[in-house]
N, C-alpha and C positions, 0 to 999 in steps of 0.2 A: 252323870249322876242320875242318868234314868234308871228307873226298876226293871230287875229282869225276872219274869217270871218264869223259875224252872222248868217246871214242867211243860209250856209252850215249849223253851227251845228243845226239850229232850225228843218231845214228839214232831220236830220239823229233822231230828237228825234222820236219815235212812238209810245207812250201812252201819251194821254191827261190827264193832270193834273200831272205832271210827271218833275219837273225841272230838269234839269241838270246843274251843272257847269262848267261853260268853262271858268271863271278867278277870279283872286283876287286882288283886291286892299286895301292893309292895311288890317281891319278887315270886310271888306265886300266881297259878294263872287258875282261874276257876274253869271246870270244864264240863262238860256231860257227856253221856254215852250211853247207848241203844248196846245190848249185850246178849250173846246167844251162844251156845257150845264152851269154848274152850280156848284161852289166849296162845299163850307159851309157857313154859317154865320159866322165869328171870329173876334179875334183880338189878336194882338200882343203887349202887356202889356208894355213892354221895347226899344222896333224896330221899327224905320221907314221903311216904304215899300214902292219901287219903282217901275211902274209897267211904259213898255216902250211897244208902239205895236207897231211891225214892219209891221204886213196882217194882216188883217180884221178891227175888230170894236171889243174893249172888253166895256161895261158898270158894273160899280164898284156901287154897292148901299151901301147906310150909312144909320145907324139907325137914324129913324126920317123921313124916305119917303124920302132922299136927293140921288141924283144917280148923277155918271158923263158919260159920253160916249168919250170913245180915240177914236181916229180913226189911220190909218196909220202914223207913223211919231211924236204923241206924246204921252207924258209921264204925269203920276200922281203921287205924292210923298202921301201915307197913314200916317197920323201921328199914332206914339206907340198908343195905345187902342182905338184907334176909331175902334167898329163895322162895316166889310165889307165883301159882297160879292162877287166877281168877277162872272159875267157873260157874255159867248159867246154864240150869238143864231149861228154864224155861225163858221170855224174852225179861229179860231184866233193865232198869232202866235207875241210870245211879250219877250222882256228880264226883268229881275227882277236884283234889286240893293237889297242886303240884308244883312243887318248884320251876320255874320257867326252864331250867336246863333239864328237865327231867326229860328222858328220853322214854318214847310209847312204850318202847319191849325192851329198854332197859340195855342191858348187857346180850342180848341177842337180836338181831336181823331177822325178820320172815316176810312173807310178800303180804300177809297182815299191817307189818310198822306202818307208823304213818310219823311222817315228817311236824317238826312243828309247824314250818309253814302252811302243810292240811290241815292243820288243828284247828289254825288262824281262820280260816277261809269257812 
């Protein structure tokens, strides 16, 4: 029941593209993330995904040419299998709401993925 102060853990992360988790509620795991370039194209078949920016600007594209743009202070919720990108042209720094089975890249593999157990750690 201690306080986690986001933004402390977001600035101890130091690899982009790189969640960590810093809590749990029920069966979702709160997470953060340091962000820069470009993820994958994916999607997440079973899990909604919530994507919160704390600094910068992240723009999220959807298949079909649809794109949104966060800026500081708000959030996008990704519904299960919708196609997306996450992209940061500058360093963006944002929390993630995710189902505990949510996999990083979803329905795709790349030497980006990170394991839940790297999340954990």
């Amino acid at each position: 029941m201690d306080p986690v102060h986001l933004m402390s853990a977001v600035h101890a992360v130091t690899e982009y593209w790189s969640p960590k988790v810093v809590g749990r509620v029920n069966d979702q795991y709160v997470k953060v993330a340091k962000l820069l370039g470009e993820l994958v194209w994916h999607r997440h078949e079973d899990e909604d995904e919530l994507f919160q920016v704390l600094r910068g600007r992240l723009r999220i594209q959807f298949e079909g040419g649809r794109e949104t743009v966060l800026e500081a202070g708000e959030f996008c919720v990704v519904p299960r299998g919708v196609l997306h990108n996450p992209v940061a042209e500058e360093e963006c720094w944002i929390v993630l709401i995710e189902t505990v089975t949510t996999k990083h890249t979803g329905d795709v593999a790349t030497p980006r993925s990170k394991s839940i157990e790297q999340q954990l750690t």
